[in-house]
C-alpha positions in Angstrom: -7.5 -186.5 -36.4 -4.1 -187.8 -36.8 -5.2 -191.0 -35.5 -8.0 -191.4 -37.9 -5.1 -190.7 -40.5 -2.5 -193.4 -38.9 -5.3 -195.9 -39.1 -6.1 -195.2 -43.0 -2.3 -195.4 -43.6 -2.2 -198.8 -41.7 -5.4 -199.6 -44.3 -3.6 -198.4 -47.4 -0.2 -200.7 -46.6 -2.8 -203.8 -45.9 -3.6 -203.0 -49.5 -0.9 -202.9 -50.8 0.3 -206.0 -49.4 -2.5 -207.9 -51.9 -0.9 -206.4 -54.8 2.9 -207.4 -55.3 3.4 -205.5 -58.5 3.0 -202.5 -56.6 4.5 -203.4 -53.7 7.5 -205.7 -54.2 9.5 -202.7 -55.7 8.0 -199.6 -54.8 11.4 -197.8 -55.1 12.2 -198.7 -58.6 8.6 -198.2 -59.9 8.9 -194.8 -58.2 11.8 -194.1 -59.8 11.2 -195.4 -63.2 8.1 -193.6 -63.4 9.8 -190.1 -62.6 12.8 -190.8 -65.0 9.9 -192.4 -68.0 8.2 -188.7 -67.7 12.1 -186.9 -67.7 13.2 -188.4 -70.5 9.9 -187.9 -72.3 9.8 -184.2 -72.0 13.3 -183.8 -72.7 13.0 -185.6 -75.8 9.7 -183.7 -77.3 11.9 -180.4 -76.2 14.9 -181.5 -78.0 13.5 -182.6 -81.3 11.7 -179.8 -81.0 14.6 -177.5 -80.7 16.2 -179.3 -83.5 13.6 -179.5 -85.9 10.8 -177.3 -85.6 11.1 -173.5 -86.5 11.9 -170.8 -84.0 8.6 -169.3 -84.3 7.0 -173.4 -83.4 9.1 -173.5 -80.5 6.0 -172.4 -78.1 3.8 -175.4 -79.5 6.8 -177.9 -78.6 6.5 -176.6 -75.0 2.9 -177.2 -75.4 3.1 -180.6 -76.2 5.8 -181.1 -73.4 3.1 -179.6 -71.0 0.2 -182.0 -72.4 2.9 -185.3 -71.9 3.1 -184.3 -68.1 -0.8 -184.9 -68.2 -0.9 -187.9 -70.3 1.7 -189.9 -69.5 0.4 -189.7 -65.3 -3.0 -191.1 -66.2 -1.9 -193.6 -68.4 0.3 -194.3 -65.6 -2.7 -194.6 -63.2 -4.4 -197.1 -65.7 -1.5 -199.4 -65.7 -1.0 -199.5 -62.4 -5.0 -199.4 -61.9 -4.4 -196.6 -59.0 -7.3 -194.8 -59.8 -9.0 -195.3 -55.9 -6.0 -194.0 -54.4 -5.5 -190.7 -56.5 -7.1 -188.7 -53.7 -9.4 -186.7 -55.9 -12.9 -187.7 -53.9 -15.3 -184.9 -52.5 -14.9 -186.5 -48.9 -10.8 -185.3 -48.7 -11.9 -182.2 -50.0 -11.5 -180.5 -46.5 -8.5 -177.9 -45.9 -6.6 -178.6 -42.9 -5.2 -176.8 -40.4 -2.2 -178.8 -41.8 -2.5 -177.2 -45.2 -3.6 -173.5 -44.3 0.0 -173.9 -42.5 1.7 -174.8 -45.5 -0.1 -171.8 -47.5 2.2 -169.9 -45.5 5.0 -170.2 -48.2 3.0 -168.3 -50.7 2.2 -165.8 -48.1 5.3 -164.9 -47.8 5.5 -163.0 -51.2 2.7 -161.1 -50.6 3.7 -158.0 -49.2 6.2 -157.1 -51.6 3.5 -156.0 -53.8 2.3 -156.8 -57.9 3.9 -157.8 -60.4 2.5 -158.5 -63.6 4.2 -161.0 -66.7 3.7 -160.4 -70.3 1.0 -162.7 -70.5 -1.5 -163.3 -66.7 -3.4 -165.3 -69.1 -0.9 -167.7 -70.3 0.7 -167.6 -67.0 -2.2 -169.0 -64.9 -3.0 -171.6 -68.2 0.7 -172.7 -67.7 0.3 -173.1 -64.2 -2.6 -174.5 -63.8 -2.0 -177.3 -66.2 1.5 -177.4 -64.9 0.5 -178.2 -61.2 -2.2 -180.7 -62.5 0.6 -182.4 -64.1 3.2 -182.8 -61.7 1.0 -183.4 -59.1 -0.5 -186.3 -60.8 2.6 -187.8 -61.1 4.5 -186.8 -58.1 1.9 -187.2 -55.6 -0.5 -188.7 -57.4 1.0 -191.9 -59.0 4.3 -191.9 -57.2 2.9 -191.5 -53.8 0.0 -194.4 -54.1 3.4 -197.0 -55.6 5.4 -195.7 -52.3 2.8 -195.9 -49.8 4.7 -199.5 -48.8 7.4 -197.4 -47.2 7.5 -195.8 -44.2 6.5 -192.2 -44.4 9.8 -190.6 -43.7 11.4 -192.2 -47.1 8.5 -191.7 -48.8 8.3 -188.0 -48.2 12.1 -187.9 -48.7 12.0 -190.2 -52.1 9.2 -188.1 -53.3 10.3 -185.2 -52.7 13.8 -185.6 -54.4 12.7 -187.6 -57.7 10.3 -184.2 -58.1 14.0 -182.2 -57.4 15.6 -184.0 -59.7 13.1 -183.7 -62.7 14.1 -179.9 -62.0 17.6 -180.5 -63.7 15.8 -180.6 -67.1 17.0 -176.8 -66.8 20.0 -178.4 -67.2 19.6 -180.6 -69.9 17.7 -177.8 -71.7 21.1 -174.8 -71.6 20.8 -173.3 -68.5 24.0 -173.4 -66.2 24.4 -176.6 -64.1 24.9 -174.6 -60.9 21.7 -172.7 -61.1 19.8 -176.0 -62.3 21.0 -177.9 -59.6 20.4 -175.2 -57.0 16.6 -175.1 -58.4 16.4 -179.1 -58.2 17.3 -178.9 -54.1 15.2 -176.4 -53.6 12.7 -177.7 -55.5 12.9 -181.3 -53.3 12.3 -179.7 -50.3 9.3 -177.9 -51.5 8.3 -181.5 -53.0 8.5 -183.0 -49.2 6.5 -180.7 -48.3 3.5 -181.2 -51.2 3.6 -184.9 -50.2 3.5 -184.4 -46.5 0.4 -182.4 -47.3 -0.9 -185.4 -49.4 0.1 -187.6 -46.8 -1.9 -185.6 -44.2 -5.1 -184.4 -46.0 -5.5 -187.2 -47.9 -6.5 -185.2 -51.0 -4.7 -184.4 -54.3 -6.7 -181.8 -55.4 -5.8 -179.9 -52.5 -2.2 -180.2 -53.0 -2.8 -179.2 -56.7 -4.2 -176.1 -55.4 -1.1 -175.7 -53.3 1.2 -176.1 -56.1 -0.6 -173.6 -58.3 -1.2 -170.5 -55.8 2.6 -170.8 -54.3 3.9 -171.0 -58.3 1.6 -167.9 -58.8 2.7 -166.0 -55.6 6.3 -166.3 -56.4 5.6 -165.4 -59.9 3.4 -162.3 -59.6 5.3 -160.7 -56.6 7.2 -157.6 -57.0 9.8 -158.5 -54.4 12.9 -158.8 -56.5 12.2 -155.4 -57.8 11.1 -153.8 -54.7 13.2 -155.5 -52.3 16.5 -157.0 -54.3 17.6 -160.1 -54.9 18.9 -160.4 -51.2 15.6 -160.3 -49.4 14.5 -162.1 -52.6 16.7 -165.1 -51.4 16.4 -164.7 -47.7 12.5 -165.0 -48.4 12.9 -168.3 -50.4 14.8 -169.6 -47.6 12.4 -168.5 -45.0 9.9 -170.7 -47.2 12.5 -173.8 -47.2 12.5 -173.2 -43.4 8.5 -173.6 -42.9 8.6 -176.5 -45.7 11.0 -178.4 -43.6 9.0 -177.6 -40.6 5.6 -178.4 -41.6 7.3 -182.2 -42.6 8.7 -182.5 -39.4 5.7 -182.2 -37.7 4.0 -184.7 -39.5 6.3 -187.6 -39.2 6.6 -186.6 -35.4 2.9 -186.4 -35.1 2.8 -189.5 -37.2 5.5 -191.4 -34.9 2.9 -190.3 -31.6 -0.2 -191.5 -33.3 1.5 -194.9 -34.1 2.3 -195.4 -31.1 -1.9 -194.7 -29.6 -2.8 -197.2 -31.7 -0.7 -200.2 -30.8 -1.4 -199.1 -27.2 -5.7 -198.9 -27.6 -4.5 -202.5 -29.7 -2.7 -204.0 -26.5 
């Protein structure tokens, strides 16, 4: 299997190599792309702040939420990346590789239920939140670095989705908690794109996104357990996500190197 998926990567860089927009610069298309959709939601949230009323201040997060959706595809049209968004029937099969990574939501499971304000809002918000960042992160950022090799891909990929974290930041929370959430955050990204990387399939990876959100937001483990365990757990998670990323570029590095010998 991973040599099937070696074989499509060596496809998808041939590609690449007929398209020079995409591929001359896939770095700084990367990166403007991730800073384009930054400073795009912090300006709706900002004039928002500033000029619409208190009560209003839920639709301006709306509209935020919706320019994570819109600016991706229009994105993808630009680019014209639509074949490579993953989102065909045929890589709709779970991996080993991704039940693996599932593991991470897991692990807030047995702490028991807890329920937010709103479980209705909350899964909406999620839902279109993980379609959103997925589009971009490992959607249209992923198909402009496939030209790299997978370890700075993963790496690239998963800090630009860190660092669109800090909008905490930006938005009043304190630096030190923002900037603890965009590390975090990264490594968690590395892991959603090794998952792309080794499935094939952004859907799958959307689904990914949205249970592990949901899992840390519905358990009761901060209540039940402290914010001790509460941290120990996350970390546990940041162990597994590093893990899992490992494995693929080492598997990846080993099926590499059956193909050039079956090519010899």
């Amino acid at each position: 299997m991973v040599v099937v998926w070696a074989d499509e990567q060596n496809a998808r860089h041939n590609n690449t190599e007929r398209e020079p927009h995409m591929s001359q610069r896939p770095v700084l298309a990367a990166i403007f792309c991730a800073g384009l959709q930054f400073i795009l939601t912090v300006a709706i949230l900002k004039l928002g702040a500033l000029y619409a009323p208190p009560a209003a201040f839920g639709k301006v997060k709306l509209v935020a939420f919706a320019s994570t959706i819109i600016l991706p595809l229009v994105l993808v049209q630009v680019f014209g990346l639509w074949s490579r968004l993953g989102l065909g029937v045929a890589q709709l099969k779970p991996t080993g590789f991704f039940a693996a990574s599932l593991l991470t939501a897991a692990l807030f499971l047995p702490w028991g239920y807890h329920a937010p304000d709103s479980v209705a809002g909350t899964l909406t918000i999620q839902f279109f939140n993980a379609i959103g960042e997925e589009l971009l992160f490992r959607g249209v950022i992923f198909a402009l670095l496939l030209p790299l090799p997978m370890g700075r891909a993963i790496v690239l990929n998963g800090v630009l989705f860190g660092a669109m974290h800090l909008i905490h930041g930006f938005m009043g929370a304190p630096w030190d908690v923002a900037l603890g959430k965009a590390l975090v955050t990264a490594v968690c990204g590395m892991m959603f794109t090794a998952v792309r990387y080794q499935t094939g399939s952004l859907v799958l990876v959307i689904i990914l996104h949205m249970v592990l959100n949901l899992c840390m937001i519905f358990s009761n483990i901060e209540a039940s357990a402290g914010p001790a365990v509460t941290f120990g757990v996350e970390r546990v998670a940041n162990v597994i996500e590093l893990a899992l990323v490992a494995w693929l570029l080492l598997a990846g590095r080993r099926s590499a190197a059956a193909l050039r010998e079956l090519r010899a």
